[in-house]
NUTIMI-975164 format. One record per residue (C-alpha): chain; y, z, x. Coordinates in steps of 0.02 Angstrom, whole numbers, plus 50000, padded with zeros to 5 digits. Layout:
! NUTIMI-975164
c/y/z/x
A/Y/Z/X
...
! end
This chain:
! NUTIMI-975164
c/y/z/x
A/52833/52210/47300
A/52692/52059/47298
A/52512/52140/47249
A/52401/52104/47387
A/52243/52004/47375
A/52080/51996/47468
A/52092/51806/47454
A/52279/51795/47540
A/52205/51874/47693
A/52124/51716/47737
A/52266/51594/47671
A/52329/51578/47839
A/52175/51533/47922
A/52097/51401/47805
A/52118/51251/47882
A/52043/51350/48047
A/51896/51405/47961
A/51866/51241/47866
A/51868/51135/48042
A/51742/51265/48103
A/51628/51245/47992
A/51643/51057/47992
A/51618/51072/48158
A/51455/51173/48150
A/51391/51051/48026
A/51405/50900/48134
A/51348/50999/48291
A/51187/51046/48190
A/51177/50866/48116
A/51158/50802/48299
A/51038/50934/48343
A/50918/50869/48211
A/50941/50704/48238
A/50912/50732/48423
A/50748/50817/48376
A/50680/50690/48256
A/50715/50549/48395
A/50591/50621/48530
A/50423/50538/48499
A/50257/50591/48553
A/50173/50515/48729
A/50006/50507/48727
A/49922/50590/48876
A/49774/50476/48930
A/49615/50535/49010
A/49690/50727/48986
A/49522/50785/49095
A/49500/50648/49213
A/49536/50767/49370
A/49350/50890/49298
A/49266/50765/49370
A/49239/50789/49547
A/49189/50595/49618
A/49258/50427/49541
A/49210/50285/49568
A/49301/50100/49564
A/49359/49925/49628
A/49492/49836/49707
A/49564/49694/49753
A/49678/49679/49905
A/49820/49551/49990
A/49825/49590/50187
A/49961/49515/50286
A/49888/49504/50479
A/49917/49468/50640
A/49877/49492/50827
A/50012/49622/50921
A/49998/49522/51084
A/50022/49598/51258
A/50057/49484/51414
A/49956/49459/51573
A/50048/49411/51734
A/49997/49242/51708
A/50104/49236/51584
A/50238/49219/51686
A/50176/49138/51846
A/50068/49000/51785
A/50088/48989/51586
A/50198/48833/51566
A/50225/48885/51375
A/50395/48988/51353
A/50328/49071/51192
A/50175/49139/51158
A/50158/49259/51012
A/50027/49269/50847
A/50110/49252/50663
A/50068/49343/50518
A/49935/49257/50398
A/49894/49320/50223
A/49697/49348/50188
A/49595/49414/50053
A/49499/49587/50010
A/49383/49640/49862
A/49272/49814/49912
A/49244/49958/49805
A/49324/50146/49780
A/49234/50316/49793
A/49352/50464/49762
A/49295/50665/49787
A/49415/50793/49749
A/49406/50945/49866
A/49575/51033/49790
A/49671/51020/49659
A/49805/50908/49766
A/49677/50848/49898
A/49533/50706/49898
A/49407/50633/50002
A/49406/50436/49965
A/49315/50283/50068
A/49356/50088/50018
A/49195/49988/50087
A/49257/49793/50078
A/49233/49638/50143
A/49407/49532/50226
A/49446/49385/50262
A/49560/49329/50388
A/49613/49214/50496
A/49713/49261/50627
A/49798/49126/50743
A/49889/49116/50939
A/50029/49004/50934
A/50089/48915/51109
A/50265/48844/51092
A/50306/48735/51246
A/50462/48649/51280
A/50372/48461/51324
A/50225/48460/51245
A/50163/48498/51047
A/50142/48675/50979
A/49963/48724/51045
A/49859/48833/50888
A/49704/48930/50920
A/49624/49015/50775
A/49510/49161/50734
A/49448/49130/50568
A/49316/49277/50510
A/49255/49406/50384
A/49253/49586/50412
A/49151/49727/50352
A/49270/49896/50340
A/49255/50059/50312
A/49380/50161/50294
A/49376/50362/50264
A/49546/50427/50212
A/49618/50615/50153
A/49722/50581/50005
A/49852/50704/49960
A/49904/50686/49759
A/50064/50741/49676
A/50084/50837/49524
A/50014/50727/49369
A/50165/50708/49245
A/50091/50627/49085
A/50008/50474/49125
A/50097/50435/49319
A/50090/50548/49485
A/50111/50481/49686
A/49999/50494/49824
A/49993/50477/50010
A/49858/50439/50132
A/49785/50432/50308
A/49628/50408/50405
A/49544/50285/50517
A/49440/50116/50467
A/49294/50045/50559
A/49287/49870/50555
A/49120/49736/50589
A/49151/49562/50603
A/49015/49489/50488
A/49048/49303/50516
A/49144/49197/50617
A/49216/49038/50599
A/49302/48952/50744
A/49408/48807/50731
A/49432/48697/50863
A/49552/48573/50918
A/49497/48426/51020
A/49563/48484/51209
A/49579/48655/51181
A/49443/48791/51179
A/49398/48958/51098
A/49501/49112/51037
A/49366/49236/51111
A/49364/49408/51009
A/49245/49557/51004
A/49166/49601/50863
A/49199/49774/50822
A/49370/49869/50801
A/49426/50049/50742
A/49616/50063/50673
A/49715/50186/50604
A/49766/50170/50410
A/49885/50253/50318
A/50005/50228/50158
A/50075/50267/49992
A/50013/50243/49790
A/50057/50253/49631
A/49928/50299/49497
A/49954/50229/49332
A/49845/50326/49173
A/49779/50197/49025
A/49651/50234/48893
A/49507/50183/48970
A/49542/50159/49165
A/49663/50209/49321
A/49764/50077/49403
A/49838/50114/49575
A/49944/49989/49650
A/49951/50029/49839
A/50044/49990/50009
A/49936/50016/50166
A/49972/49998/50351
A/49821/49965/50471
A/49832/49963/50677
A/49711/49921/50763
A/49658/50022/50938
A/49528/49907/51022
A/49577/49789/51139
A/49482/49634/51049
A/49521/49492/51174
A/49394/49430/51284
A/49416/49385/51442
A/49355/49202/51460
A/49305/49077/51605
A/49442/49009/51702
A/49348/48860/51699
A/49350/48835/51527
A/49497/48930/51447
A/49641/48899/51567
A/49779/48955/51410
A/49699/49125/51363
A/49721/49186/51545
A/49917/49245/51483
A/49835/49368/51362
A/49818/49553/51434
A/49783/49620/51259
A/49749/49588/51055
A/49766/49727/50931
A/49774/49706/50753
A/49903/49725/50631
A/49896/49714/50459
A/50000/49788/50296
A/49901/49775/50135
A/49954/49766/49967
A/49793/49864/49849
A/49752/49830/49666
A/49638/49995/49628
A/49543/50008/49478
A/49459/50160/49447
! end
């Protein structure tokens, strides 16, 4: 009879235990790899939200236009067979002033001044396209609620909503030799809301941000028969305008 060995016991399971361990080794090889591959992110302003009111800049693109309702004229004594206003890109620098009331919810107003130039557009099927033009500058003021996302590191989302009051400042009309004015009141309130991303760096905030405005005043004035025989198709002007926000804070 064969003498039994401790060792024998595990002849039979050798090559088992050898690709376990290999296996181990490897899986534990990865694991430290894994760990020596994550690298530090910097958190930037870590106690930017202890401070309750912020203040900034900004820059802005708005894309406007007038959302044009008809009069009856329109249809009985226009001779035009399209009358609508297309959108035209204008300019807007104004400042940022941010208070937190929660954790997740702010107070913020934009003061700027805009420029635009807003236009009427008479296509007729005889005759040249017919242009009036509103070209002015605008004070606004706009008070929004701002609801912020969780910050994670240096990026979170926000939404907001509110309502603008806007001055006309200055006004430049252009006219066309035959034709007569774009008539416009000087005052409008509109509703704003939209969606931002802020963006953490060492020393500042950027917030890139998409904002839609619409206006609720009737702006057009009614003018003289006598002397603005076109207009007398227009029932209605309201604003319209989606602006892209550079936000510097």
């Amino acid at each position: 009879m064969d003498t039994p060995y401790v060792r024998h016991l595990l002849y039979l399971h050798r090559k088992k235990i050898a690709l376990t361990a290999l296996l181990l080794a490897l899986w534990a090889g990865e694991t430290v790899q894994a760990q020596s591959t994550v690298r530090y992110r910097r958190v930037h302003q870590e106690g930017y939200d202890d401070k309750v009111v912020h203040y900034g800049f900004l820059f802005a693109l708005p894309v406007t236009r007038f959302n044009v309702k008809y009069s009856d004229a329109y249809v009985t004594q226009d001779s035009a067979y399209q009358l609508y206003s297309p959108s035209k890109a204008g300019f807007r620098v104004g400042f940022v002033m941010n208070a937190a009331m929660t954790e997740h919810w702010d107070v913020r107003m934009t003061p700027a001044i805009s420029l635009y130039g807003r236009t009427l557009e008479y296509k007729y099927a005889n005759a040249p396209t017919r242009k009036e033009t509103r070209e002015s500058a605008w004070l606004e003021l706009p008070i929004l609620l701002k609801y912020k996302s969780q910050r994670r590191h240096n990026t979170r989302m926000y939404a907001l909503a509110g309502i603008s009051l806007g001055i006309e400042t200055n006004v430049r009309r252009r006219e066309v030799t035959g034709s007569s004015r774009l008539l416009t009141k000087n005052t409008d309130v509109a509703v704003e809301y939209g969606v931002g991303l802020e963006q953490f760096f060492e020393f500042f905030k950027f917030a890139p941000e998409l904002r839609f405005s619409h206006g609720l005043v009737n702006l057009f004035e009614q003018p003289n028969v006598n002397v603005n025989q076109y207009n007398q198709s227009v029932r209605r002007l309201n604003t319209h305008t989606v602006s892209l926000y550079l936000n510097f804070e």
